[in-house]
MIVOKOL-417461 format. One record per atom (N, C-alpha, C, O, CB): x negated, y negated, z negated; residue number from 1. Coordinates in steps of 0.001 Angstrom, whole numbers. Atoms other than C-alpha are relative to their C-alpha. Glycine has a CB too. Layout:
N
<atom xx="X" yy="Y" zz="Z" num="NUM"/>
...
! end
This chain:
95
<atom xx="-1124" yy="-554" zz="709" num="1"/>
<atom xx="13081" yy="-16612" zz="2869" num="1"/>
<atom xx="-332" yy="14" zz="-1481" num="1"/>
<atom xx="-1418" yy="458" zz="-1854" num="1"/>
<atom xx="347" yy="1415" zz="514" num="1"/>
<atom xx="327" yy="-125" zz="706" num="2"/>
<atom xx="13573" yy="-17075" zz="-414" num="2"/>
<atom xx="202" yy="925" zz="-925" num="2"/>
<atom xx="938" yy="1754" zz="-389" num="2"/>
<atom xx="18" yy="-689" zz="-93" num="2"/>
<atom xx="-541" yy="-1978" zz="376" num="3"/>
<atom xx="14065" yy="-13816" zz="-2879" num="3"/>
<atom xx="863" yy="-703" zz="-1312" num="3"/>
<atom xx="412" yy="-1502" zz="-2132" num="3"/>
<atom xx="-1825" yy="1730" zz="-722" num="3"/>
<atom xx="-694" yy="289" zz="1625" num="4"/>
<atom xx="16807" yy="-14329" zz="-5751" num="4"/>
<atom xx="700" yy="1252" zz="-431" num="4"/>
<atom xx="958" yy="2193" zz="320" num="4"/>
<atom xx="1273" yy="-1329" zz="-66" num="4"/>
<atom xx="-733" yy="-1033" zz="385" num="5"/>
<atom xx="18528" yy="-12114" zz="-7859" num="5"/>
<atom xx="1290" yy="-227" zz="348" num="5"/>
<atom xx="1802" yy="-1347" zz="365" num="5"/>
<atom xx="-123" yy="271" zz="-1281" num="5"/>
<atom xx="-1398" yy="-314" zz="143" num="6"/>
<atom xx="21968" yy="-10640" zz="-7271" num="6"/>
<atom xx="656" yy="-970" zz="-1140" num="6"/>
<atom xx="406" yy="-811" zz="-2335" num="6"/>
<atom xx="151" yy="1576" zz="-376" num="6"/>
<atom xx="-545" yy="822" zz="986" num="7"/>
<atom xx="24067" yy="-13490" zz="-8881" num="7"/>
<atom xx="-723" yy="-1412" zz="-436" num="7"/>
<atom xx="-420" yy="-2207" zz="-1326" num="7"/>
<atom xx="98" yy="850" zz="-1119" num="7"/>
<atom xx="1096" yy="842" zz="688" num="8"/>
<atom xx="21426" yy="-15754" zz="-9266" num="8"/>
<atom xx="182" yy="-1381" zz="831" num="8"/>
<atom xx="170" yy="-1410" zz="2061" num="8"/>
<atom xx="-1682" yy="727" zz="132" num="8"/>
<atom xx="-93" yy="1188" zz="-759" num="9"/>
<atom xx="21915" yy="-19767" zz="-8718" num="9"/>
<atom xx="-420" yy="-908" zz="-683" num="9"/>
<atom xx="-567" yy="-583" zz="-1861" num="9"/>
<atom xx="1155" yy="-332" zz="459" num="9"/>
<atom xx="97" yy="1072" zz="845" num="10"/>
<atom xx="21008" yy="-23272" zz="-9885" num="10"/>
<atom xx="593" yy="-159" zz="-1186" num="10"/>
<atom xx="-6" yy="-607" zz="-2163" num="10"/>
<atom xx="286" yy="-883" zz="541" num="10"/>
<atom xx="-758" yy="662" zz="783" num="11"/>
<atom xx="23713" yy="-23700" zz="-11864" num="11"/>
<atom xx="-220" yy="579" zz="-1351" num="11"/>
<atom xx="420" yy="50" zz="-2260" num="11"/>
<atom xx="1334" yy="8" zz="456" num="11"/>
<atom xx="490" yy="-564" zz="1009" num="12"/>
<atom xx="21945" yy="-21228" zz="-14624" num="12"/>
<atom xx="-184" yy="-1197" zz="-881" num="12"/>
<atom xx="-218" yy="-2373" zz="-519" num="12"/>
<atom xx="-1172" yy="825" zz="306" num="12"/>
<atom xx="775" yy="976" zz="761" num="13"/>
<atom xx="20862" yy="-22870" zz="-17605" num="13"/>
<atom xx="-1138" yy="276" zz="227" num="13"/>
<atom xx="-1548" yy="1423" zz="406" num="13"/>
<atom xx="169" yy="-96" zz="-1327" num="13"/>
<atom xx="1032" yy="106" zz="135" num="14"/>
<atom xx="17732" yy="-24146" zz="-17478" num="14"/>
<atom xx="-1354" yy="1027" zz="167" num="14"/>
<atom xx="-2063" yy="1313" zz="1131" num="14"/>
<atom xx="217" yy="-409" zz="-868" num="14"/>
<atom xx="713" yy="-933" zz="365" num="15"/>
<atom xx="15671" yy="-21824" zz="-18955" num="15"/>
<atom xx="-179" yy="1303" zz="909" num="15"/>
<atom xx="-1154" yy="1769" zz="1498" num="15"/>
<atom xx="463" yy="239" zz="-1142" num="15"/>
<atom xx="12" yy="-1433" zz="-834" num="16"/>
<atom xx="17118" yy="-18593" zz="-17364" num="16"/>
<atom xx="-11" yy="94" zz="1320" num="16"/>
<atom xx="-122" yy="1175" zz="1899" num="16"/>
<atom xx="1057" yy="766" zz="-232" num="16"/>
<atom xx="-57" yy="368" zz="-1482" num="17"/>
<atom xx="17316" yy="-20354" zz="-13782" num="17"/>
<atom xx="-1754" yy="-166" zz="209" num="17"/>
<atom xx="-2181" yy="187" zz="1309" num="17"/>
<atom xx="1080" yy="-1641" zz="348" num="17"/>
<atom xx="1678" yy="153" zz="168" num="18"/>
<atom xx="13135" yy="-21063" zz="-14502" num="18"/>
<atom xx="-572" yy="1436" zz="24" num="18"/>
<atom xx="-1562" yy="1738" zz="690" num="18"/>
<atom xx="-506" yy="-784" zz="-1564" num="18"/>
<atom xx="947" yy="-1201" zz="269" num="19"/>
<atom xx="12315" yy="-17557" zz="-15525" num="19"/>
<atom xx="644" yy="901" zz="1252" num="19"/>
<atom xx="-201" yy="1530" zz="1889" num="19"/>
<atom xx="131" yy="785" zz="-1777" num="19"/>
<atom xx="-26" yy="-332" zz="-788" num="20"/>
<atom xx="14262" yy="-16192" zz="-13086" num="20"/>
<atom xx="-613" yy="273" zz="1516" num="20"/>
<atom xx="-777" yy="1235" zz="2266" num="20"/>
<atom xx="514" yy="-264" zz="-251" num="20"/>
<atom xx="835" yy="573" zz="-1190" num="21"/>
<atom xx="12557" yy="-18031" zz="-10383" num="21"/>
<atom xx="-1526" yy="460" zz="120" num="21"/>
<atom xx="-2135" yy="812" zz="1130" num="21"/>
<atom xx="-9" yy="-1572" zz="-122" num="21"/>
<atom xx="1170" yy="-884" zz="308" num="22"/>
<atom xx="9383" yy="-16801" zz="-12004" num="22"/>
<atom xx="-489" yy="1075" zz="290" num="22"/>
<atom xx="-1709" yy="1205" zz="396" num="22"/>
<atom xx="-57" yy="207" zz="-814" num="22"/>
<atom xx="-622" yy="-1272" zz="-481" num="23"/>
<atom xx="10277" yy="-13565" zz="-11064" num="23"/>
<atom xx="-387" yy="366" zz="1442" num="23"/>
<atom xx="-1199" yy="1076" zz="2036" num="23"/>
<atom xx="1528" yy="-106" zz="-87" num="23"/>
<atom xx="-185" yy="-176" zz="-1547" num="24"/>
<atom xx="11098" yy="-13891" zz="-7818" num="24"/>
<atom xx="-1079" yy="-63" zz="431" num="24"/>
<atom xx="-1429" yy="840" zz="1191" num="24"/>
<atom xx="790" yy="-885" zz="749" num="24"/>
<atom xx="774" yy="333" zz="-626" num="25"/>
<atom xx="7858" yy="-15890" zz="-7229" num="25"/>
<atom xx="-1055" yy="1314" zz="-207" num="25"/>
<atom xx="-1685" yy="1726" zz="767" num="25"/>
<atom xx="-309" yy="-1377" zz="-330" num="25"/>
<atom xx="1170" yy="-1079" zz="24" num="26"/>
<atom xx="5475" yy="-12825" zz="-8883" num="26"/>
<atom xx="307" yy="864" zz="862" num="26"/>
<atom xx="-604" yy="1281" zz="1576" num="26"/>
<atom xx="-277" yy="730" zz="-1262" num="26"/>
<atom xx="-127" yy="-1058" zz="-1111" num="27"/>
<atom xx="7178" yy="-10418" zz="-6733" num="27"/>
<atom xx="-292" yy="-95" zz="1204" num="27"/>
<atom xx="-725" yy="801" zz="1929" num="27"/>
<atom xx="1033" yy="373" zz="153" num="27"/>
<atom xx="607" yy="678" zz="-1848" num="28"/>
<atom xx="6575" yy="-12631" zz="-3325" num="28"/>
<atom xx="-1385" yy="797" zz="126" num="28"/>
<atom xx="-1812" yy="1602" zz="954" num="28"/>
<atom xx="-505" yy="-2265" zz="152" num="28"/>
<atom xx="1286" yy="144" zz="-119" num="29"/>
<atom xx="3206" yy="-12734" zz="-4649" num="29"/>
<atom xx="-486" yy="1572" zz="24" num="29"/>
<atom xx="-1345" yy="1977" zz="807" num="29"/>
<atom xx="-579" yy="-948" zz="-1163" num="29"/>
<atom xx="574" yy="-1483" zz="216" num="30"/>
<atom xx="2782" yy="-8892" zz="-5761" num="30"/>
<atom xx="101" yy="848" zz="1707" num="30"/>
<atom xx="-684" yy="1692" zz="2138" num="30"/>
<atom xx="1202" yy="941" zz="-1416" num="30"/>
<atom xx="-436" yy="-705" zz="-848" num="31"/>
<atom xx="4406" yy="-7848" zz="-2588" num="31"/>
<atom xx="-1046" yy="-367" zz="1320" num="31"/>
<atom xx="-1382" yy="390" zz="2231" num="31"/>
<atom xx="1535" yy="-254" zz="105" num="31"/>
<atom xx="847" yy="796" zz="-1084" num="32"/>
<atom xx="2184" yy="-10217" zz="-376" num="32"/>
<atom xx="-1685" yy="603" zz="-324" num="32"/>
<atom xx="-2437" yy="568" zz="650" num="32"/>
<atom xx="199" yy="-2003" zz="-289" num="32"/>
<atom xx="1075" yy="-618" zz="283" num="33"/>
<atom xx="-1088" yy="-8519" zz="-2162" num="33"/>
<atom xx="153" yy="1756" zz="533" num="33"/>
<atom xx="-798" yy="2142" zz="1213" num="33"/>
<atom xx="-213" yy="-290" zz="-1604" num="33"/>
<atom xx="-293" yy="-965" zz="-610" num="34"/>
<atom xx="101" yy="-5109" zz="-1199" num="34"/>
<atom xx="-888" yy="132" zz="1758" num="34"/>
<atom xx="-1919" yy="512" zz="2313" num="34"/>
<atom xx="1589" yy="-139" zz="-83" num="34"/>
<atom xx="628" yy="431" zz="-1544" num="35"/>
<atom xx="381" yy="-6263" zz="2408" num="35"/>
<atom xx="-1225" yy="-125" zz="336" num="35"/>
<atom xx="-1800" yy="591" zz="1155" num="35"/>
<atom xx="333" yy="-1156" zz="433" num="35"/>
<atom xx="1443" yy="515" zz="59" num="36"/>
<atom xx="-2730" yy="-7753" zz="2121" num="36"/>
<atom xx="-1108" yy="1380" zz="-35" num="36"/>
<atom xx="-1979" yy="1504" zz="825" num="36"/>
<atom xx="-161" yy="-1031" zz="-1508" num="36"/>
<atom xx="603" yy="-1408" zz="56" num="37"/>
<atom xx="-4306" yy="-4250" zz="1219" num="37"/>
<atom xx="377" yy="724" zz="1203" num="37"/>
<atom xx="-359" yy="1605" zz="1647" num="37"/>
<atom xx="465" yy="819" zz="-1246" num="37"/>
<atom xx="-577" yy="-1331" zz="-912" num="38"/>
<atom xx="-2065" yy="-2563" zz="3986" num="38"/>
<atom xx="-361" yy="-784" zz="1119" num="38"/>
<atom xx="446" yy="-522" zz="2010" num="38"/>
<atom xx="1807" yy="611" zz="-70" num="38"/>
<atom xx="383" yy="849" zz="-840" num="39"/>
<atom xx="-3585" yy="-4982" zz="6305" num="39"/>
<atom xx="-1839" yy="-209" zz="69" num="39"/>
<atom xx="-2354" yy="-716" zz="1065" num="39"/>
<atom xx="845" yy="-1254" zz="-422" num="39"/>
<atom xx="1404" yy="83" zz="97" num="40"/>
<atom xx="-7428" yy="-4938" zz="5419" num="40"/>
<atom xx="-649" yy="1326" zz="1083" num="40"/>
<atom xx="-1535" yy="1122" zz="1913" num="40"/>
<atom xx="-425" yy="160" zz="-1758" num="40"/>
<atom xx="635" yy="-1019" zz="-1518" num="41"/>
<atom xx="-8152" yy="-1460" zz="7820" num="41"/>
<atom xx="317" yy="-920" zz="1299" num="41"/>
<atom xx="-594" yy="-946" zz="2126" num="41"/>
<atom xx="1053" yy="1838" zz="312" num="41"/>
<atom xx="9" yy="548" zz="-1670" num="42"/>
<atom xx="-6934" yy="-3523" zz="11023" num="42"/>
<atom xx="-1140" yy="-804" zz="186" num="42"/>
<atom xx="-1642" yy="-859" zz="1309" num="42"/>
<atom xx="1334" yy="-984" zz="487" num="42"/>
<atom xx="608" yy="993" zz="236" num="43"/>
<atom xx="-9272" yy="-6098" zz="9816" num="43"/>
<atom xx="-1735" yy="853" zz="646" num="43"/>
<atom xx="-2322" yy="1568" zz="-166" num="43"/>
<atom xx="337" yy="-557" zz="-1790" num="43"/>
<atom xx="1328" yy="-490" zz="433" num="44"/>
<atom xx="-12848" yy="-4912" zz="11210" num="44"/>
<atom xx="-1530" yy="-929" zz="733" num="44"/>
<atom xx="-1607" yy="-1728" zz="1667" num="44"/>
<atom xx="47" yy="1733" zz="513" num="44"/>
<atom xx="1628" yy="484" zz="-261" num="45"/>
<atom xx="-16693" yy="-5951" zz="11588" num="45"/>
<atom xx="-337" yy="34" zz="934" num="45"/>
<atom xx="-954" yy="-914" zz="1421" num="45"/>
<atom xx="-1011" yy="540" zz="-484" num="45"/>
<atom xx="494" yy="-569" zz="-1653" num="46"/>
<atom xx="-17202" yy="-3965" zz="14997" num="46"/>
<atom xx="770" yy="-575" zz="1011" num="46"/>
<atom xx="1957" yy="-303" zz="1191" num="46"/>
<atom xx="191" yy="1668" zz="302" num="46"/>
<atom xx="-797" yy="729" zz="-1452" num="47"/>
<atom xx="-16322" yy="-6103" zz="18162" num="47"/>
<atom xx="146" yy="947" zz="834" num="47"/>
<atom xx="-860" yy="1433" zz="1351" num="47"/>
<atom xx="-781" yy="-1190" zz="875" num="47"/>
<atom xx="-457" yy="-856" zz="-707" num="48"/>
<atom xx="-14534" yy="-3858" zz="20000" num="48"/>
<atom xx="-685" yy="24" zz="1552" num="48"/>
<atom xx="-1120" yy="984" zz="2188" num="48"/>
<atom xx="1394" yy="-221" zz="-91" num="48"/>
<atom xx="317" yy="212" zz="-1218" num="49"/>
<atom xx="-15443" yy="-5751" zz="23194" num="49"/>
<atom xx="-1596" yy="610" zz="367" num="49"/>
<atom xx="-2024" yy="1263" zz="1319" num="49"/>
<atom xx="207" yy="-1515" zz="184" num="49"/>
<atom xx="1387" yy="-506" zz="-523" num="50"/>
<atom xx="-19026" yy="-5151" zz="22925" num="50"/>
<atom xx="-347" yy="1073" zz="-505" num="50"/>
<atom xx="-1150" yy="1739" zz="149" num="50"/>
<atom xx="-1075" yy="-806" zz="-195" num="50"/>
<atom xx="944" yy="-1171" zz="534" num="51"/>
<atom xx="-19733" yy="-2244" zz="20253" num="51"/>
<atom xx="-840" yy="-677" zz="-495" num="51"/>
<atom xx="-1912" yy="-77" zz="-412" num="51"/>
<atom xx="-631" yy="1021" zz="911" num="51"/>
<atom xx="1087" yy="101" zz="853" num="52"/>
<atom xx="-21797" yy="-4234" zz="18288" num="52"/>
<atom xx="663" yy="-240" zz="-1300" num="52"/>
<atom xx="1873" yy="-459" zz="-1350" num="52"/>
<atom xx="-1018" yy="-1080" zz="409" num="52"/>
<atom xx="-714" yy="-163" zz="972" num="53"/>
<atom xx="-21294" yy="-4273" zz="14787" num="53"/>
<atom xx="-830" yy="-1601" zz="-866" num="53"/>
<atom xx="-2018" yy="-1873" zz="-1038" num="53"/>
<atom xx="-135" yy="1789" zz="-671" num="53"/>
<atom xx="495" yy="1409" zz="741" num="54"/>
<atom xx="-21456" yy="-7975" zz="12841" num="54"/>
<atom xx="-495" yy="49" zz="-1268" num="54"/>
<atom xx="161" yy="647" zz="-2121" num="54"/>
<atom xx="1048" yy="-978" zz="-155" num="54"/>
<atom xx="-272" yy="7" zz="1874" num="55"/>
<atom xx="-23161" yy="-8674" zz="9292" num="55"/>
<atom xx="-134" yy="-1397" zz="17" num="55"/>
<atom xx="-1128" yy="-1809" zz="-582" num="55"/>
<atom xx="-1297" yy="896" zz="-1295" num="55"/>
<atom xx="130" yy="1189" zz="513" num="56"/>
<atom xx="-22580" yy="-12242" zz="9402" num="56"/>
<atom xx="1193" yy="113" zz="-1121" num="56"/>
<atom xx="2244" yy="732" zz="-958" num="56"/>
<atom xx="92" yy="-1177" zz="1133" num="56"/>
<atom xx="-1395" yy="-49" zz="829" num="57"/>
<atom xx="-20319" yy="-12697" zz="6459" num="57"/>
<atom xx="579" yy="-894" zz="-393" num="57"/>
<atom xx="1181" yy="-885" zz="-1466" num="57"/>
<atom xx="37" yy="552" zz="-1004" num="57"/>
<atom xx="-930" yy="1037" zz="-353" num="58"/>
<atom xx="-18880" yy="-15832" zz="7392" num="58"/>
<atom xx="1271" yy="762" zz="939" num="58"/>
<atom xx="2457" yy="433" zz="975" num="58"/>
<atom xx="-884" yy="-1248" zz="873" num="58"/>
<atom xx="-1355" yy="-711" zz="-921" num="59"/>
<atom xx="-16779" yy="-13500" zz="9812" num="59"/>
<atom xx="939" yy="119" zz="-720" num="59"/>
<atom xx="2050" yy="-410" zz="-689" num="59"/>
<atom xx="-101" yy="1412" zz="618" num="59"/>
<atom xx="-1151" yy="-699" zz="530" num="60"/>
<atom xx="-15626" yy="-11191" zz="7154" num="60"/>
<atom xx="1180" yy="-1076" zz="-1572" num="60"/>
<atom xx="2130" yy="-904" zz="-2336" num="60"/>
<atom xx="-956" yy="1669" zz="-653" num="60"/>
<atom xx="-704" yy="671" zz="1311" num="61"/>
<atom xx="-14864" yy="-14069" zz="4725" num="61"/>
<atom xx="1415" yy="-772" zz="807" num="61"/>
<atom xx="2493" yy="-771" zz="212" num="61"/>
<atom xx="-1272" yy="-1375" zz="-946" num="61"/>
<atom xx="-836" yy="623" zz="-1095" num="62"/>
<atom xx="-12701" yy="-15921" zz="7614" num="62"/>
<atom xx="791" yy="890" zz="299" num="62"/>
<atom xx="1960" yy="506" zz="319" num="62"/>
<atom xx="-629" yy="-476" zz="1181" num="62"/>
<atom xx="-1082" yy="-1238" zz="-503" num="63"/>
<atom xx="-11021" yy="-12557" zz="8705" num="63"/>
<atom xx="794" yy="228" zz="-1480" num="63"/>
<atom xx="2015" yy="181" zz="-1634" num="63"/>
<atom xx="-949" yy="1747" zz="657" num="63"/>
<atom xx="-872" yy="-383" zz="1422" num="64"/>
<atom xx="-10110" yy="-11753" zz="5025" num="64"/>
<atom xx="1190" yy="-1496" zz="-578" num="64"/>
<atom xx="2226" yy="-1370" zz="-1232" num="64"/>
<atom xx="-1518" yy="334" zz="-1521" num="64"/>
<atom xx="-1206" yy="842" zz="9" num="65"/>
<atom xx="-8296" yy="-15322" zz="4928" num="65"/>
<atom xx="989" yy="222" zz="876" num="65"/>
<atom xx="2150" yy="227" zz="469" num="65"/>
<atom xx="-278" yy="-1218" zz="163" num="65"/>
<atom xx="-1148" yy="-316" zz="-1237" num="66"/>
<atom xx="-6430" yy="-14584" zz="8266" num="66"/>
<atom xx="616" yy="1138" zz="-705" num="66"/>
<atom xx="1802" yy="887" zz="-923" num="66"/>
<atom xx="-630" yy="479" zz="1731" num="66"/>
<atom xx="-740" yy="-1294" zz="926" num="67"/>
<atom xx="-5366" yy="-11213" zz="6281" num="67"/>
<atom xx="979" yy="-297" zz="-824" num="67"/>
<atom xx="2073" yy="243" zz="-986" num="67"/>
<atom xx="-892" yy="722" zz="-948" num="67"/>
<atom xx="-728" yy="378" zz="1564" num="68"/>
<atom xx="-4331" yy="-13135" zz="3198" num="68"/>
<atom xx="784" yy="-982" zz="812" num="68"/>
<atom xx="1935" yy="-558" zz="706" num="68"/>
<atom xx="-1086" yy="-745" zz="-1571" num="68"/>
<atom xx="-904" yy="1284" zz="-723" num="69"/>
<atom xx="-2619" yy="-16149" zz="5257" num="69"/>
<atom xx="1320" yy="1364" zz="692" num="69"/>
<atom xx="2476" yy="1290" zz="276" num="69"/>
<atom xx="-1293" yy="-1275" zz="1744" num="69"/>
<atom xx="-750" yy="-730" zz="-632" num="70"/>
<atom xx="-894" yy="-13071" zz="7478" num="70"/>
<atom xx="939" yy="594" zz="-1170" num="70"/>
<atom xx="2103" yy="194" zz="-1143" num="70"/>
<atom xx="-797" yy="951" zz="852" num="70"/>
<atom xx="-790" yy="-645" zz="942" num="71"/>
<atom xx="491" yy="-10959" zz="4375" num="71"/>
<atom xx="862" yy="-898" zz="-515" num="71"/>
<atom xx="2008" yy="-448" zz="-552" num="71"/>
<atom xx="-705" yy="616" zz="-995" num="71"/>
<atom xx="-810" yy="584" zz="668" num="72"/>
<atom xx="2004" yy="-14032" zz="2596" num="72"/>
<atom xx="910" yy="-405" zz="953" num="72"/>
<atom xx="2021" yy="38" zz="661" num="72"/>
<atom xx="-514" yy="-918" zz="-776" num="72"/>
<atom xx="-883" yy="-35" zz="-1232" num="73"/>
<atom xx="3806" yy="-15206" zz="6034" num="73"/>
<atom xx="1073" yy="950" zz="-563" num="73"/>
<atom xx="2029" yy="691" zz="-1293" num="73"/>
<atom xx="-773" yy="566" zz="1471" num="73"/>
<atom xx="-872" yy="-1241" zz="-52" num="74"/>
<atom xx="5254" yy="-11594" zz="6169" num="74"/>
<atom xx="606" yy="89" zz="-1293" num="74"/>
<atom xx="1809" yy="299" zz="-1142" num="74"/>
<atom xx="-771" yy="1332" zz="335" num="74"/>
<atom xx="-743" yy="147" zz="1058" num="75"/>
<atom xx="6207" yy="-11739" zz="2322" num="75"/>
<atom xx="1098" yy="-1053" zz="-34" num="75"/>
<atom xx="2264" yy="-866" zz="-382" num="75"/>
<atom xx="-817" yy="-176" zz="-946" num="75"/>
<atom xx="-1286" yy="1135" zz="229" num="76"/>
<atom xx="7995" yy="-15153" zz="2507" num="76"/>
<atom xx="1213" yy="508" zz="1143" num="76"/>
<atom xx="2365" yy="80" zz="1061" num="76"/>
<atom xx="-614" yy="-1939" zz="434" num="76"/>
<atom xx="-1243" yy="-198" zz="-1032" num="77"/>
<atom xx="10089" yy="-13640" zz="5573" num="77"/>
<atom xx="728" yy="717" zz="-171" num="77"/>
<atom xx="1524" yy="1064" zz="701" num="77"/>
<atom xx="-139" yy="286" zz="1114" num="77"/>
<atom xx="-633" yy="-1340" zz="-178" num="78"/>
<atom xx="11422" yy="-11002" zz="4113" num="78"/>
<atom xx="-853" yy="1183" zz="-738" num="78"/>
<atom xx="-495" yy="1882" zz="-1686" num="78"/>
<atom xx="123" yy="304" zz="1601" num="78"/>
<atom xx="1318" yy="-1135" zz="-29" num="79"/>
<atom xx="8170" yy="-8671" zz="4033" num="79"/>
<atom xx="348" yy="1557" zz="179" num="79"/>
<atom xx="981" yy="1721" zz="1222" num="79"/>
<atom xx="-844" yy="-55" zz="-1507" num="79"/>
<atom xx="-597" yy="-897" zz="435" num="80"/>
<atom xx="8935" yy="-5265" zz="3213" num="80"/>
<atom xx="1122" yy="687" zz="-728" num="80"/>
<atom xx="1520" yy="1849" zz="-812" num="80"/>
<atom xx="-474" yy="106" zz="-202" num="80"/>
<atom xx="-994" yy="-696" zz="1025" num="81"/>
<atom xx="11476" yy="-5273" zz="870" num="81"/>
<atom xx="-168" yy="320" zz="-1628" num="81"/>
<atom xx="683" yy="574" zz="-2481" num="81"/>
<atom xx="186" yy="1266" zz="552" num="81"/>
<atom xx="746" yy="-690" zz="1457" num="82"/>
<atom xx="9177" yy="-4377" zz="-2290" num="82"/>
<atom xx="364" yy="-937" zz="-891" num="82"/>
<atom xx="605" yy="-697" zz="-2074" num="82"/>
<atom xx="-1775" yy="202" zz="-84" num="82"/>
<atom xx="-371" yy="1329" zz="1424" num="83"/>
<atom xx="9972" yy="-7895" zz="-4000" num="83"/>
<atom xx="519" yy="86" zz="-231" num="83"/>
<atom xx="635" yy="-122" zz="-1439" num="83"/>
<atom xx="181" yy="-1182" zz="-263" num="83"/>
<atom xx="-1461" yy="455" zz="412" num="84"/>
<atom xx="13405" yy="-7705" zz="-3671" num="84"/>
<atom xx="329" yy="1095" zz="-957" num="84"/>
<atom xx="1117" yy="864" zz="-1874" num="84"/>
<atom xx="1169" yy="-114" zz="1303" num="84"/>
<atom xx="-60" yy="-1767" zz="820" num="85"/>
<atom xx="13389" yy="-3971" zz="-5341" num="85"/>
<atom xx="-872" yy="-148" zz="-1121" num="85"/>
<atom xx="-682" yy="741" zz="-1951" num="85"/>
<atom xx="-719" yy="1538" zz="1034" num="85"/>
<atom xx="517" yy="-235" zz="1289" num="86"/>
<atom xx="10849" yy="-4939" zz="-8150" num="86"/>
<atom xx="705" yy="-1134" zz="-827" num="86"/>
<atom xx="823" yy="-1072" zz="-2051" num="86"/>
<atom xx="-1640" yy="-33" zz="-39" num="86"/>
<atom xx="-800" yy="785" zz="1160" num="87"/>
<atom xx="13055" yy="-8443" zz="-8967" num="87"/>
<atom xx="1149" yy="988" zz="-353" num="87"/>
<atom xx="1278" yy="1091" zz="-1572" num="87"/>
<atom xx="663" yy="-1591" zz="518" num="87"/>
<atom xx="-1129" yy="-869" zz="161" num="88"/>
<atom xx="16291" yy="-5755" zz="-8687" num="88"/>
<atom xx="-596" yy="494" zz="-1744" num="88"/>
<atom xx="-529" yy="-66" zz="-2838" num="88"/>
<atom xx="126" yy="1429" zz="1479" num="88"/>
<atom xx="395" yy="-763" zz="1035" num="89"/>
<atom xx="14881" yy="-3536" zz="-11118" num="89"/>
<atom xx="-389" yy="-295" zz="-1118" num="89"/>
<atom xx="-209" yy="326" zz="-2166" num="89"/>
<atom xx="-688" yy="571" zz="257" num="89"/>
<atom xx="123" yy="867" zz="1577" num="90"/>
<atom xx="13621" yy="-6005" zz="-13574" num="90"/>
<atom xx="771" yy="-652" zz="-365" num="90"/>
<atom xx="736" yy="-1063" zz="-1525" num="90"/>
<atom xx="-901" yy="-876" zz="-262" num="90"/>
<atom xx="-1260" yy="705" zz="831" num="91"/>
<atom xx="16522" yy="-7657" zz="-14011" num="91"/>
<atom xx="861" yy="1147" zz="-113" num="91"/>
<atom xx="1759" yy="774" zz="-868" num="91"/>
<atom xx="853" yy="-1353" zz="786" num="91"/>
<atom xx="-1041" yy="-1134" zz="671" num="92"/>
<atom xx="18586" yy="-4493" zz="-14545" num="92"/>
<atom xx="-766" yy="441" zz="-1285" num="92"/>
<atom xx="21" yy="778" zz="-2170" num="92"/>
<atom xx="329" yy="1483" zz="1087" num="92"/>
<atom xx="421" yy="-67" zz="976" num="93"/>
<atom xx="15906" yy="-3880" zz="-17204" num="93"/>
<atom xx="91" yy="-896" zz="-1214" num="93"/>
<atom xx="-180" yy="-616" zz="-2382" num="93"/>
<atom xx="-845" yy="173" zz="320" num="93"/>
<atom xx="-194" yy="1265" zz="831" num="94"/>
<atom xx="16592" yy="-7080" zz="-18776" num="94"/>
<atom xx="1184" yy="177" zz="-506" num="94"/>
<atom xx="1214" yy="20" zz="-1727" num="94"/>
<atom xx="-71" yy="-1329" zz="696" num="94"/>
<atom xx="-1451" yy="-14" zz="617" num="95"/>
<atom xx="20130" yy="-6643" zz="-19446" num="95"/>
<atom xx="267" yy="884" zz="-1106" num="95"/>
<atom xx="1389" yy="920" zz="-1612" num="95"/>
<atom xx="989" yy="369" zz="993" num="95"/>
! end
C-alpha cells in the first residue's frame, strides 16, 4: 500500500508531486523503524524448546533482519497508521 496525501496525485507539478512522495516515503520508513523496535522483545536468544540460551551472533544478526524485513512488510500494508498521521500532519503544517 502506498501512503499519499489527502488530494495528492501525479498530475502535481513536478516538484511538489517529488517532495510529496518524499514524505510519504520517510514516514513508511519512520513508521517501519518503530515497528521494528515494537518487534525486537519477541525477538529472543533463549530457545524456548530446549532452555538453552545462544551467544552465537550470527543468530541474533539473522533474527534482527527477519525483524527489520517483518516491520517494513507491515509498514508497506498499511502498518499502524503512524505514517499516514505524520504525512497528515505535515502537510497541514505546510499550508
Amino acid at each position: 500500500m502506498t501512503i499519499t496525501l489527502d488530494g495528492a496525485n501525479p498530475t502535481l507539478p513536478g516538484a511538489d508531486f517529488e517532495k510529496r512522495s518524499k514524505l510519504a516515503d520517510a514516514a513508511q520508513q519512520f513508521e517501519a523503524m518503530l515497528l521494528q523496535e515494537l518487534l525486537k522483545p519477541m525477538r529472543s536468544s533463549e530457545d524456548d524448546l530446549s532452555g538453552e540460551t545462544s551467544t552465537d551472533s550470527s543468530f541474533d544478526t539473522i533474527a534482527s533482519f527477519g525483524t527489520e524485513s517483518v516491520a517494513k512488510a507491515i509498514s508497506k500494508s498499511g502498518g499502524l497508521g503512524i505514517a499516514k498521521q505524520v504525512v497528515r500532519q505535515l502537510s497541514i503544517q505546510e499550508k
